[in-house]
C-alpha positions in Angstrom: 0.0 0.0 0.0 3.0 2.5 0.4 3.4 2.6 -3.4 0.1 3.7 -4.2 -0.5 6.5 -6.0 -3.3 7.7 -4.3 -1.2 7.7 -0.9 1.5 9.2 -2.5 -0.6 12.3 -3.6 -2.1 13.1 0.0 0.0 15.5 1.5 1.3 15.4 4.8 -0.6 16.6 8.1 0.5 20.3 8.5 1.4 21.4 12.0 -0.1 24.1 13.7 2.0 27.1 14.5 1.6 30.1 16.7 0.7 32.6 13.4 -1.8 29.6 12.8 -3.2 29.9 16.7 -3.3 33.8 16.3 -4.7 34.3 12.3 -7.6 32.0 13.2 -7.9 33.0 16.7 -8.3 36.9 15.3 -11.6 35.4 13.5 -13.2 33.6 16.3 -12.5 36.2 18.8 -14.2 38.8 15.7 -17.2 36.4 15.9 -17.6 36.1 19.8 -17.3 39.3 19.7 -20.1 40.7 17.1 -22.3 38.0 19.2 -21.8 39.1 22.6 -22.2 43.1 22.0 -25.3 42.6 20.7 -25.9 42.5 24.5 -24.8 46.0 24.8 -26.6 47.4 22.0 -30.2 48.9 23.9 -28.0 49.8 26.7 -25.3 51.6 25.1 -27.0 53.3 22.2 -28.5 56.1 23.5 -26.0 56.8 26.2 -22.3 55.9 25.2 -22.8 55.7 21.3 -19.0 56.2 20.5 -17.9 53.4 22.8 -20.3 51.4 21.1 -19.0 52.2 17.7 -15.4 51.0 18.9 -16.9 47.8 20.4 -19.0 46.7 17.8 -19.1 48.7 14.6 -22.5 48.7 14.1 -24.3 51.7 11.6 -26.7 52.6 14.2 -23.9 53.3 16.8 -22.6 55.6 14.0 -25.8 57.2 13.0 -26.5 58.2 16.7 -23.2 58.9 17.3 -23.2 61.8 14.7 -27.0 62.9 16.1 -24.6 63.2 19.5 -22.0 65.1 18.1 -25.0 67.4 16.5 -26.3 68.0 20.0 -22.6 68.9 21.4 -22.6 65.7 23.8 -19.7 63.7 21.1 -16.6 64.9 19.3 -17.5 64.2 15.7 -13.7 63.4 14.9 -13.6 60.5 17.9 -17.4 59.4 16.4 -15.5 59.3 13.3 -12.4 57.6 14.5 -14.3 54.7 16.8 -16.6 53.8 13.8 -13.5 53.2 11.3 -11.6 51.2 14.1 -14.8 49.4 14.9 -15.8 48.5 11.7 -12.5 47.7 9.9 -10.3 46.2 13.0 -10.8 42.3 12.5 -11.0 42.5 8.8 -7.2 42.0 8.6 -7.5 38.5 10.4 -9.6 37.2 6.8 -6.8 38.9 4.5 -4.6 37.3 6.5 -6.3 33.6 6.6 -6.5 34.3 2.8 -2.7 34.4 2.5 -1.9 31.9 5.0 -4.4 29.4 3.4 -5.6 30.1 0.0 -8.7 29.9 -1.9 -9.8 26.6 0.7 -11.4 29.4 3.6 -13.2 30.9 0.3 -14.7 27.4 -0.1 -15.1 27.1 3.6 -17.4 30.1 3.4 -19.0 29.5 0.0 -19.8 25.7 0.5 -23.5 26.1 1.0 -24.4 29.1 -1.4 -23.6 28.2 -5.3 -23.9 31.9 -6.2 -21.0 32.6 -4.0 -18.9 29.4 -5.0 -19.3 30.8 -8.9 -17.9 33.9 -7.9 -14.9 32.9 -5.9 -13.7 30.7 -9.1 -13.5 33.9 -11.3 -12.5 36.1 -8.8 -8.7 35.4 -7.9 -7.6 37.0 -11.1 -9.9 40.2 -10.6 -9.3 40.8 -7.2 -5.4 40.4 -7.9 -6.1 43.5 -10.4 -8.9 45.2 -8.7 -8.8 44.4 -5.3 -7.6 47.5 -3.8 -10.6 49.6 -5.5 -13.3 46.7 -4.8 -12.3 47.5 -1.1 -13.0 51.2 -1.8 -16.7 50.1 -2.2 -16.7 47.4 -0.3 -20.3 49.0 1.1 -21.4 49.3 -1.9 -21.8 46.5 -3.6 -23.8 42.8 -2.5 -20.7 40.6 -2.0 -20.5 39.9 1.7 -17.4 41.5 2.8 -16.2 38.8 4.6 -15.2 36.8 1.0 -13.4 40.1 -0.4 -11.2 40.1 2.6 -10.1 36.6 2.4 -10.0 36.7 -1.8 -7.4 39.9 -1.6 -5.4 38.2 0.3 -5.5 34.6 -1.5 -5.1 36.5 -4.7 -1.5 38.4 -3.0 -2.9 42.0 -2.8 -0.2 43.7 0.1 -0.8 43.7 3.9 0.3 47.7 3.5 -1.9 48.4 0.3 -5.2 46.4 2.1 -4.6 48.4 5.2 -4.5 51.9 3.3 -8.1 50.6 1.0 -9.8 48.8 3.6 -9.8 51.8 5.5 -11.0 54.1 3.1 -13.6 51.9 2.6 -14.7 52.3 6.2 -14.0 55.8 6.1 -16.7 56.0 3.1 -19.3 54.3 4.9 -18.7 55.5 8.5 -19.0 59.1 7.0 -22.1 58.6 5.4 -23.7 56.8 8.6 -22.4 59.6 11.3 -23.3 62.4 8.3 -26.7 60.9 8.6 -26.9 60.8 12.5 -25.3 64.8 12.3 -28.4 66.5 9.8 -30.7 64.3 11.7 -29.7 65.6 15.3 -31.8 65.4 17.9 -34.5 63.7 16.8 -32.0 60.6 16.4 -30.7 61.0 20.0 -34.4 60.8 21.4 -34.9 57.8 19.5 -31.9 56.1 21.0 -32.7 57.4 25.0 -35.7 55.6 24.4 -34.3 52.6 23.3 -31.8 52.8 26.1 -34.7 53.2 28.4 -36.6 50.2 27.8 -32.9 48.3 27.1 -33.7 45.1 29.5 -37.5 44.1 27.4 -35.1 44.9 24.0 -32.1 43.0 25.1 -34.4 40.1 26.1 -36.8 40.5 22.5 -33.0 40.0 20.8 -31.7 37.2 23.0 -35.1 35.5 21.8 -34.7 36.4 18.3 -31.2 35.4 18.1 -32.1 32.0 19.8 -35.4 31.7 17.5 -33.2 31.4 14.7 -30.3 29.9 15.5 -33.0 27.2 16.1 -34.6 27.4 12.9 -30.9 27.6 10.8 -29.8 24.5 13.0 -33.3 22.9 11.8 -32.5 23.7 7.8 -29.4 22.6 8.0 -29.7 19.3 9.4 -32.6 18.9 6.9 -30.2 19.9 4.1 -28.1 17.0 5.3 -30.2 14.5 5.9 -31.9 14.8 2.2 -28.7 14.9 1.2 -27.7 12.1 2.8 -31.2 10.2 1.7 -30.1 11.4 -2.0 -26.5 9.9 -2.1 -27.9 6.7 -0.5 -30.5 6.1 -3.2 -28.0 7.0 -6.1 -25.7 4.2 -4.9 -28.8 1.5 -4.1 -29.8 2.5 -8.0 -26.0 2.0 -9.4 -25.7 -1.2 -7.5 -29.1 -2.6 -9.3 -28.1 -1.2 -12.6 -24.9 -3.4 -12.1 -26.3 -6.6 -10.5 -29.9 -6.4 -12.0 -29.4 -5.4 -15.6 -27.0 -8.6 -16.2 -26.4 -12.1 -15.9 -23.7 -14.0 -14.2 -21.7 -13.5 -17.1 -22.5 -10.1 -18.5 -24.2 -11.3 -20.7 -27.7 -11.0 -19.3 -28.6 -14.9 -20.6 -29.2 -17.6 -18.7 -29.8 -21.0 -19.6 -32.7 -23.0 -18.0 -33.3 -26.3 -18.1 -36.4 -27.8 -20.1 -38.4 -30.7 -18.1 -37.0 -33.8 -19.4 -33.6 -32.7 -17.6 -32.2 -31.2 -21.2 -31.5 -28.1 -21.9 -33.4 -27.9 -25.0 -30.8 -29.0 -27.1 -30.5 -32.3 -26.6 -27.4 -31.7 -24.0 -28.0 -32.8 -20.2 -26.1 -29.4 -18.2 -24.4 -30.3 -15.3 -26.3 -28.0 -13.3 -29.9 -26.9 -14.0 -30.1 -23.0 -14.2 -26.6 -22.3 -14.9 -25.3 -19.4 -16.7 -24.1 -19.9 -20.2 -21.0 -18.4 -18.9 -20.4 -21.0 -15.8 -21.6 -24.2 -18.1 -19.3 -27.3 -18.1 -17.3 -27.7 -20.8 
Protein backbone atom coordinates (compact mmCIF):
# COMPACT_ATOMS: atom_id res chain seq x y z
CA UNK A 1 0.00 0.00 0.00
CA UNK A 2 3.03 2.49 0.40
CA UNK A 3 3.36 2.64 -3.39
CA UNK A 4 0.12 3.66 -4.22
CA UNK A 5 -0.46 6.55 -5.98
CA UNK A 6 -3.35 7.71 -4.32
CA UNK A 7 -1.16 7.68 -0.90
CA UNK A 8 1.52 9.22 -2.51
CA UNK A 9 -0.65 12.32 -3.61
CA UNK A 10 -2.10 13.07 -0.05
CA UNK A 11 -0.05 15.49 1.53
CA UNK A 12 1.31 15.42 4.79
CA UNK A 13 -0.63 16.59 8.06
CA UNK A 14 0.53 20.31 8.51
CA UNK A 15 1.44 21.41 12.01
CA UNK A 16 -0.08 24.14 13.74
CA UNK A 17 2.04 27.05 14.49
CA UNK A 18 1.55 30.08 16.72
CA UNK A 19 0.74 32.62 13.37
CA UNK A 20 -1.76 29.61 12.84
CA UNK A 21 -3.21 29.94 16.72
CA UNK A 22 -3.27 33.81 16.35
CA UNK A 23 -4.73 34.25 12.34
CA UNK A 24 -7.57 31.98 13.22
CA UNK A 25 -7.93 32.99 16.69
CA UNK A 26 -8.33 36.91 15.26
CA UNK A 27 -11.57 35.36 13.48
CA UNK A 28 -13.17 33.61 16.29
CA UNK A 29 -12.53 36.25 18.83
CA UNK A 30 -14.22 38.82 15.70
CA UNK A 31 -17.21 36.37 15.85
CA UNK A 32 -17.61 36.07 19.78
CA UNK A 33 -17.32 39.33 19.69
CA UNK A 34 -20.12 40.71 17.06
CA UNK A 35 -22.33 38.05 19.18
CA UNK A 36 -21.76 39.11 22.55
CA UNK A 37 -22.18 43.08 21.96
CA UNK A 38 -25.28 42.64 20.72
CA UNK A 39 -25.94 42.52 24.46
CA UNK A 40 -24.85 46.01 24.81
CA UNK A 41 -26.63 47.43 22.03
CA UNK A 42 -30.18 48.91 23.89
CA UNK A 43 -28.02 49.84 26.74
CA UNK A 44 -25.25 51.64 25.08
CA UNK A 45 -27.02 53.33 22.23
CA UNK A 46 -28.52 56.12 23.49
CA UNK A 47 -25.99 56.84 26.20
CA UNK A 48 -22.27 55.88 25.22
CA UNK A 49 -22.82 55.69 21.28
CA UNK A 50 -19.04 56.20 20.51
CA UNK A 51 -17.90 53.42 22.84
CA UNK A 52 -20.32 51.42 21.09
CA UNK A 53 -18.97 52.21 17.73
CA UNK A 54 -15.35 50.99 18.90
CA UNK A 55 -16.91 47.83 20.38
CA UNK A 56 -18.98 46.70 17.77
CA UNK A 57 -19.13 48.66 14.56
CA UNK A 58 -22.48 48.70 14.10
CA UNK A 59 -24.33 51.67 11.57
CA UNK A 60 -26.70 52.62 14.17
CA UNK A 61 -23.89 53.31 16.80
CA UNK A 62 -22.59 55.63 14.00
CA UNK A 63 -25.80 57.21 13.00
CA UNK A 64 -26.52 58.16 16.66
CA UNK A 65 -23.25 58.85 17.25
CA UNK A 66 -23.23 61.78 14.75
CA UNK A 67 -26.99 62.89 16.10
CA UNK A 68 -24.57 63.15 19.55
CA UNK A 69 -21.99 65.12 18.12
CA UNK A 70 -25.00 67.42 16.52
CA UNK A 71 -26.34 68.01 20.04
CA UNK A 72 -22.61 68.93 21.37
CA UNK A 73 -22.62 65.65 23.83
CA UNK A 74 -19.66 63.72 21.12
CA UNK A 75 -16.62 64.87 19.26
CA UNK A 76 -17.46 64.23 15.65
CA UNK A 77 -13.65 63.41 14.94
CA UNK A 78 -13.63 60.53 17.89
CA UNK A 79 -17.40 59.36 16.40
CA UNK A 80 -15.50 59.29 13.28
CA UNK A 81 -12.42 57.62 14.45
CA UNK A 82 -14.31 54.70 16.81
CA UNK A 83 -16.55 53.84 13.84
CA UNK A 84 -13.53 53.24 11.27
CA UNK A 85 -11.58 51.20 14.07
CA UNK A 86 -14.77 49.37 14.90
CA UNK A 87 -15.76 48.48 11.71
CA UNK A 88 -12.47 47.74 9.94
CA UNK A 89 -10.27 46.20 13.00
CA UNK A 90 -10.79 42.34 12.55
CA UNK A 91 -10.98 42.52 8.84
CA UNK A 92 -7.16 41.96 8.63
CA UNK A 93 -7.48 38.49 10.43
CA UNK A 94 -9.60 37.19 6.78
CA UNK A 95 -6.81 38.88 4.45
CA UNK A 96 -4.63 37.32 6.49
CA UNK A 97 -6.27 33.61 6.63
CA UNK A 98 -6.54 34.27 2.78
CA UNK A 99 -2.69 34.45 2.46
CA UNK A 100 -1.90 31.86 4.96
CA UNK A 101 -4.43 29.37 3.44
CA UNK A 102 -5.61 30.10 -0.04
CA UNK A 103 -8.68 29.93 -1.86
CA UNK A 104 -9.76 26.62 0.75
CA UNK A 105 -11.43 29.39 3.59
CA UNK A 106 -13.16 30.92 0.28
CA UNK A 107 -14.68 27.39 -0.08
CA UNK A 108 -15.14 27.06 3.60
CA UNK A 109 -17.44 30.10 3.40
CA UNK A 110 -18.96 29.51 0.03
CA UNK A 111 -19.81 25.67 0.50
CA UNK A 112 -23.52 26.11 0.99
CA UNK A 113 -24.37 29.12 -1.35
CA UNK A 114 -23.57 28.23 -5.26
CA UNK A 115 -23.86 31.90 -6.21
CA UNK A 116 -20.96 32.61 -3.95
CA UNK A 117 -18.93 29.35 -5.00
CA UNK A 118 -19.28 30.83 -8.88
CA UNK A 119 -17.88 33.90 -7.93
CA UNK A 120 -14.91 32.86 -5.94
CA UNK A 121 -13.75 30.71 -9.07
CA UNK A 122 -13.48 33.91 -11.30
CA UNK A 123 -12.46 36.08 -8.78
CA UNK A 124 -8.71 35.37 -7.87
CA UNK A 125 -7.64 36.98 -11.07
CA UNK A 126 -9.86 40.23 -10.61
CA UNK A 127 -9.31 40.79 -7.21
CA UNK A 128 -5.37 40.39 -7.92
CA UNK A 129 -6.09 43.45 -10.38
CA UNK A 130 -8.86 45.15 -8.67
CA UNK A 131 -8.78 44.38 -5.33
CA UNK A 132 -7.60 47.52 -3.84
CA UNK A 133 -10.61 49.64 -5.50
CA UNK A 134 -13.31 46.73 -4.78
CA UNK A 135 -12.30 47.50 -1.10
CA UNK A 136 -13.00 51.18 -1.77
CA UNK A 137 -16.67 50.11 -2.24
CA UNK A 138 -16.70 47.35 -0.29
CA UNK A 139 -20.27 48.97 1.11
CA UNK A 140 -21.42 49.33 -1.86
CA UNK A 141 -21.77 46.48 -3.59
CA UNK A 142 -23.76 42.79 -2.50
CA UNK A 143 -20.68 40.63 -1.99
CA UNK A 144 -20.50 39.92 1.66
CA UNK A 145 -17.40 41.50 2.76
CA UNK A 146 -16.18 38.82 4.62
CA UNK A 147 -15.20 36.84 1.03
CA UNK A 148 -13.42 40.13 -0.39
CA UNK A 149 -11.16 40.13 2.61
CA UNK A 150 -10.08 36.57 2.41
CA UNK A 151 -10.04 36.69 -1.79
CA UNK A 152 -7.44 39.85 -1.58
CA UNK A 153 -5.38 38.19 0.33
CA UNK A 154 -5.49 34.64 -1.47
CA UNK A 155 -5.07 36.55 -4.71
CA UNK A 156 -1.51 38.43 -3.00
CA UNK A 157 -2.94 42.02 -2.75
CA UNK A 158 -0.17 43.70 0.14
CA UNK A 159 -0.83 43.69 3.88
CA UNK A 160 0.32 47.69 3.51
CA UNK A 161 -1.94 48.35 0.26
CA UNK A 162 -5.16 46.41 2.10
CA UNK A 163 -4.62 48.38 5.15
CA UNK A 164 -4.54 51.95 3.29
CA UNK A 165 -8.12 50.64 0.97
CA UNK A 166 -9.83 48.80 3.59
CA UNK A 167 -9.78 51.78 5.50
CA UNK A 168 -10.98 54.05 3.14
CA UNK A 169 -13.57 51.90 2.58
CA UNK A 170 -14.71 52.30 6.19
CA UNK A 171 -13.98 55.76 6.06
CA UNK A 172 -16.70 56.00 3.06
CA UNK A 173 -19.32 54.27 4.93
CA UNK A 174 -18.69 55.54 8.51
CA UNK A 175 -18.97 59.15 6.99
CA UNK A 176 -22.08 58.56 5.45
CA UNK A 177 -23.73 56.80 8.64
CA UNK A 178 -22.35 59.56 11.34
CA UNK A 179 -23.27 62.43 8.27
CA UNK A 180 -26.74 60.89 8.62
CA UNK A 181 -26.94 60.84 12.47
CA UNK A 182 -25.25 64.79 12.31
CA UNK A 183 -28.36 66.52 9.75
CA UNK A 184 -30.65 64.26 11.67
CA UNK A 185 -29.67 65.63 15.33
CA UNK A 186 -31.84 65.43 17.92
CA UNK A 187 -34.50 63.68 16.78
CA UNK A 188 -31.99 60.62 16.43
CA UNK A 189 -30.74 61.01 20.02
CA UNK A 190 -34.40 60.78 21.41
CA UNK A 191 -34.94 57.78 19.51
CA UNK A 192 -31.87 56.10 20.99
CA UNK A 193 -32.66 57.44 25.00
CA UNK A 194 -35.70 55.63 24.41
CA UNK A 195 -34.27 52.57 23.34
CA UNK A 196 -31.79 52.80 26.07
CA UNK A 197 -34.69 53.22 28.37
CA UNK A 198 -36.55 50.22 27.81
CA UNK A 199 -32.89 48.30 27.14
CA UNK A 200 -33.71 45.13 29.50
CA UNK A 201 -37.51 44.10 27.36
CA UNK A 202 -35.10 44.85 24.00
CA UNK A 203 -32.13 42.97 25.14
CA UNK A 204 -34.43 40.08 26.06
CA UNK A 205 -36.75 40.49 22.52
CA UNK A 206 -32.96 40.02 20.80
CA UNK A 207 -31.71 37.24 22.96
CA UNK A 208 -35.06 35.48 21.76
CA UNK A 209 -34.69 36.41 18.35
CA UNK A 210 -31.18 35.37 18.08
CA UNK A 211 -32.11 31.99 19.79
CA UNK A 212 -35.42 31.71 17.53
CA UNK A 213 -33.15 31.44 14.69
CA UNK A 214 -30.30 29.86 15.49
CA UNK A 215 -32.95 27.20 16.15
CA UNK A 216 -34.56 27.37 12.86
CA UNK A 217 -30.93 27.64 10.83
CA UNK A 218 -29.81 24.47 13.01
CA UNK A 219 -33.35 22.89 11.77
CA UNK A 220 -32.54 23.71 7.84
CA UNK A 221 -29.37 22.62 7.96
CA UNK A 222 -29.71 19.35 9.41
CA UNK A 223 -32.63 18.88 6.86
CA UNK A 224 -30.23 19.90 4.14
CA UNK A 225 -28.10 17.01 5.35
CA UNK A 226 -30.23 14.49 5.88
CA UNK A 227 -31.90 14.83 2.15
CA UNK A 228 -28.65 14.92 1.21
CA UNK A 229 -27.74 12.13 2.76
CA UNK A 230 -31.17 10.17 1.73
CA UNK A 231 -30.11 11.41 -1.95
CA UNK A 232 -26.47 9.87 -2.14
CA UNK A 233 -27.85 6.72 -0.45
CA UNK A 234 -30.50 6.12 -3.21
CA UNK A 235 -28.05 7.02 -6.11
CA UNK A 236 -25.74 4.16 -4.91
CA UNK A 237 -28.78 1.47 -4.14
CA UNK A 238 -29.77 2.55 -7.97
CA UNK A 239 -26.02 2.03 -9.37
CA UNK A 240 -25.72 -1.18 -7.55
CA UNK A 241 -29.10 -2.64 -9.32
CA UNK A 242 -28.15 -1.24 -12.64
CA UNK A 243 -24.90 -3.38 -12.13
CA UNK A 244 -26.28 -6.64 -10.45
CA UNK A 245 -29.85 -6.38 -11.98
CA UNK A 246 -29.37 -5.45 -15.65
CA UNK A 247 -27.02 -8.57 -16.18
CA UNK A 248 -26.42 -12.12 -15.91
CA UNK A 249 -23.67 -13.96 -14.22
CA UNK A 250 -21.70 -13.53 -17.11
CA UNK A 251 -22.46 -10.12 -18.51
CA UNK A 252 -24.23 -11.28 -20.71
CA UNK A 253 -27.72 -11.01 -19.26
CA UNK A 254 -28.62 -14.86 -20.61
CA UNK A 255 -29.19 -17.57 -18.69
CA UNK A 256 -29.83 -20.97 -19.57
CA UNK A 257 -32.69 -22.99 -17.98
CA UNK A 258 -33.32 -26.33 -18.13
CA UNK A 259 -36.44 -27.78 -20.08
CA UNK A 260 -38.44 -30.68 -18.08
CA UNK A 261 -37.04 -33.80 -19.43
CA UNK A 262 -33.62 -32.68 -17.61
CA UNK A 263 -32.23 -31.21 -21.17
CA UNK A 264 -31.45 -28.14 -21.89
CA UNK A 265 -33.44 -27.88 -24.99
CA UNK A 266 -30.78 -29.01 -27.15
CA UNK A 267 -30.48 -32.31 -26.56
CA UNK A 268 -27.40 -31.72 -23.98
CA UNK A 269 -27.98 -32.77 -20.23
CA UNK A 270 -26.10 -29.42 -18.24
CA UNK A 271 -24.42 -30.26 -15.31
CA UNK A 272 -26.27 -27.96 -13.34
CA UNK A 273 -29.86 -26.93 -13.99
CA UNK A 274 -30.12 -23.05 -14.22
CA UNK A 275 -26.63 -22.26 -14.89
CA UNK A 276 -25.26 -19.36 -16.70
CA UNK A 277 -24.12 -19.89 -20.20
CA UNK A 278 -21.01 -18.39 -18.94
CA UNK A 279 -20.39 -21.04 -15.76
CA UNK A 280 -21.60 -24.16 -18.07
CA UNK A 281 -19.25 -27.30 -18.14
CA UNK A 282 -17.26 -27.72 -20.82
Amino acid sequence: MGDDPIDAEVEPRRRISALDVLCVGGIVVGIIRAWVTLAFVPKLLGTHPVLLEMLRGSTSSMVTAGAFARDGRASLVAAIAAGVLGLGFFSVFYWWAGRRYGNRVLAFYTQRNPRYERWVERSESFLARWGGLTLIVQYFQPIPNVLLYIGTGAAGLPLWQFVICNTIGCLLWVGLAVGLGYSIGHPAVHVAQQISHYSLYVTIGLVVVVMVYAGWRASRDAQRAESTGSSETAGEEQRDADDSGGTGHDGTGIVEHATDDGTDGHGNEPATQGRTLGGRGT
